[in-house]
N, C-alpha and C positions, 0 to 999 in steps of 0.2 A: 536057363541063362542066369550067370550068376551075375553083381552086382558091376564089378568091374568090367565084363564084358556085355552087359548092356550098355554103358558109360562108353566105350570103345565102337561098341557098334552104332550108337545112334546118330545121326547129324541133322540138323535142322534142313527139314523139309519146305519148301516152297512151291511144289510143284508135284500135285495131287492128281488121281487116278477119274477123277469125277464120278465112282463109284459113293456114292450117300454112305455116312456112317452108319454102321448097322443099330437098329434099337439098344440091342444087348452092348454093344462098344460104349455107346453113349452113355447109357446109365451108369455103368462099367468103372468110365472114368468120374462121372458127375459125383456116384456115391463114395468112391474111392478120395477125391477132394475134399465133401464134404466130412469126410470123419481125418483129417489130417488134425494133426495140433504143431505149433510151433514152439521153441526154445524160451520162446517170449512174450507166451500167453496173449497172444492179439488175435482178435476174432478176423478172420477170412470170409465174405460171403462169395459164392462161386456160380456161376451161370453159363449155359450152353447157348449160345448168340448162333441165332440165322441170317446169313446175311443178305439171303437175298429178300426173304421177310422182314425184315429191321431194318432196311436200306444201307448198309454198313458196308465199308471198302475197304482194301489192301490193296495199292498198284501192286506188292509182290507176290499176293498169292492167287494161285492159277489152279482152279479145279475143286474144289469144294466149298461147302457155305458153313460150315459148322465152323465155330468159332470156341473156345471157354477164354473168361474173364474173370479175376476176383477182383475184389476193392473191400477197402478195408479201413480203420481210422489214421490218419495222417499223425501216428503223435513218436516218439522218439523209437530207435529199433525196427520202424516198421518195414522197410528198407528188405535188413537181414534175413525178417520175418518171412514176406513173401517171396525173395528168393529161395529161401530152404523150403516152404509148403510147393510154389510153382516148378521147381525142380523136381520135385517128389512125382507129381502130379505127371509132368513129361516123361520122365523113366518108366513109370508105371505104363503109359499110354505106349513107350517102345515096346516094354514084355508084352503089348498084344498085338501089335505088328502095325498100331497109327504112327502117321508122323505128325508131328508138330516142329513150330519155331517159333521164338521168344519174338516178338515185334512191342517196340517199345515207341517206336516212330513214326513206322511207313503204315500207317494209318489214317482215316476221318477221325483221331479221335473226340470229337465233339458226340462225334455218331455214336462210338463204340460207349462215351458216358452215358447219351442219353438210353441208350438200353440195356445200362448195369443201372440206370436214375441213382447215379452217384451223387451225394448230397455235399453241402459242404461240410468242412470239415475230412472228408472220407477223400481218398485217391484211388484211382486203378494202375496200377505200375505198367503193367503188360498185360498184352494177350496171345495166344497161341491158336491157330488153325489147328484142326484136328480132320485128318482124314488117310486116306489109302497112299502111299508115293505113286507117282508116277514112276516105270520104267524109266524114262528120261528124263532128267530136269530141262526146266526150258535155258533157251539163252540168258534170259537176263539174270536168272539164278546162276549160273555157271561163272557167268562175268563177275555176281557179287557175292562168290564164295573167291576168286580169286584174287578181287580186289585186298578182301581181308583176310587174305592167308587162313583158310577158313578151316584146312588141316591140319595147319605149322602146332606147333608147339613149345614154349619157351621149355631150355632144357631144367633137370633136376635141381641142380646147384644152384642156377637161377632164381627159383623160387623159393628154396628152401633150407634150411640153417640149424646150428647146432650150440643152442649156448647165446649167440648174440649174431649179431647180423653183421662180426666179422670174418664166420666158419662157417662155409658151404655145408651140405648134407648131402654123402654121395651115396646114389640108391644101393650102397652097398650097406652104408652107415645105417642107413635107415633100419634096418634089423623087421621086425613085426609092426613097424609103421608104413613100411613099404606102401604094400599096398592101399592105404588111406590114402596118403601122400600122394601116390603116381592116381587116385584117382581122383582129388582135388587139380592135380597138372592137366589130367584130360576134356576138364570140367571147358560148359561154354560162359561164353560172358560178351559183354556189349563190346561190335567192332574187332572181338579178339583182341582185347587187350590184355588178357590174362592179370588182373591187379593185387590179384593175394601175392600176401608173402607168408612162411611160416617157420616159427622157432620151435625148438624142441628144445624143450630144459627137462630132462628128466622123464616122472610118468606125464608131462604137459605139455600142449602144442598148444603152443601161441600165435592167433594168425591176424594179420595186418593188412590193411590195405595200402597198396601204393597209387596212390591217385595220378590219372592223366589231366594234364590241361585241358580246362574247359567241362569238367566235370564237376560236379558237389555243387554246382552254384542255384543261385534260388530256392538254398534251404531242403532241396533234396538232391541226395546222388545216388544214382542209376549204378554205379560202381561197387555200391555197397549190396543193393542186391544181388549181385554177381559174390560177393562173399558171402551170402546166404545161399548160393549153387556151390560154396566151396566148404559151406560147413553141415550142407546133407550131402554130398559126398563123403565128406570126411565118417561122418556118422555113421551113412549106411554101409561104406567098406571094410570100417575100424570092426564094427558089428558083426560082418561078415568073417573078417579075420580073427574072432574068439576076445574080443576085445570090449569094456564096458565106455566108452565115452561118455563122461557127462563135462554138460558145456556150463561155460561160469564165467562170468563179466569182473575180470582182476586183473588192471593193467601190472604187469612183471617190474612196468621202468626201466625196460631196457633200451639203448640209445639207438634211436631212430633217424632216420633223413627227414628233413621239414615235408617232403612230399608223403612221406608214411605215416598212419595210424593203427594206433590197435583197434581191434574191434572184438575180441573171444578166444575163450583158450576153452580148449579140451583137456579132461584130464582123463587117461585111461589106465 
């Protein structure tokens, strides 16, 4: 399964097989997290959480106890950081048939800190169940993939530009970025809000957040790790497509809406 079509076949999981992760899956993924690196050189510590030994909850997950968690130092970037390693870490877990899903809320998290003993200064952004799908998801899983248009997709143009963000990019234009592109569009992100946007100047893709209301406040945003899901996408497809991406913190100056920021360009 190649890059893009693991990105296409996976969907966050809620609703497990109660089948126990196997020893080898576990390790599998633990070791696989633990030799990640990020863009932005921030140390990740990563943990395989029991929940039913740790006393730990999700009202949305239904059927497994295995849990992983990172946390990490709370200092600038760290956002983007753990979204591009915890994305990694999820694809990885699809090529061997786990599911997972991002939970960023529907948690005890007090519980889920005290058994990563997150200190201060450190945060845990998310965490992800790890286990078997269930043939069938349950009800309340079905209702809250359709609350949040949980398959929709904003289309090409929409996300994506050529020069400045008053020229669309149509997956024709795209040439050999294509498929980086349409796999950062397939990417998941909190609520489905799909918040990247991205420029292409040349060999450089310039990509932005568009923030929703109610987001970024209290000094951390949730939205920005979601563009750390859209720039190990970007990476791992560019990659896949014969392509060198190195990523590089240079805002361009190109005229933005008050609700957009830059956050990274690739250059390949």
């Amino acid at each position: 399964m190649n890059v893009l079509e693991c990105i296409r076949a996976r969907r966050s999981v809620r609703t497990f097989d109660e089948t126990p992760l196997t020893p080898e899956d576990a390790a599998a993924v633990l070791s696989f997290a633990e030799k990640l690196e990020n863009p932005y050189d921030i140390p990740i510590t990563w943990k395989l959480l029991d929940a039913k030994r740790q006393g730990l909850k999700s009202p949305v997950i239904v059927g497994t106890d295995t849990f992983i968690a990172g946390k990490m130092p709370r200092v600038p970037h760290a956002e983007e950081a753990f979204g591009y390693a915890f994305e990694k870490v999820v694809l990885f877990a699809e090529s061997r048939g786990i599911g997972t899903t991002w939970i960023a809320g529907t948690m005890d998290r007090p519980a889920f800190e005290r058994a990563m003993d997150l200190r201060d200064g450190e945060v845990m952004p998310c965490v992800s169940p790890l286990g078997y799908p269930a043939r069938k998801m349950s009800v309340r899983e079905a209702i809250m993939r359709k609350g949040v248009k949980a398959d929709a997709r904003l289309p090409f143009e929409t996300l994506f530009y050529s020069g400045s963000f008053d020229t669309p990019l149509t997956p024709e234009g795209a040439g050999t970025l294509f498929d980086a592109l349409e796999a950062v569009r397939l990417g998941p992100s909190a609520v489905n809000k799909q918040p990247w946007r991205a420029v292409v100047c040349g060999d450089t893709v310039h990509f932005y957040e568009k923030r929703s209301k109610g987001y970024g406040e209290g000094g951390w945003d949730i939205q920005k790790i979601d563009l750390g899901i859209a720039l190990a996408h970007f990476e791992l497809a560019a990659k896949e497509s014969g392509l060198s991406p190195a990523l590089t913190i240079a805002d361009p100056g190109i005229a933005v809406e008050p609700d957009t920021e830059y956050v990274a360009s690739f250059r390949v």
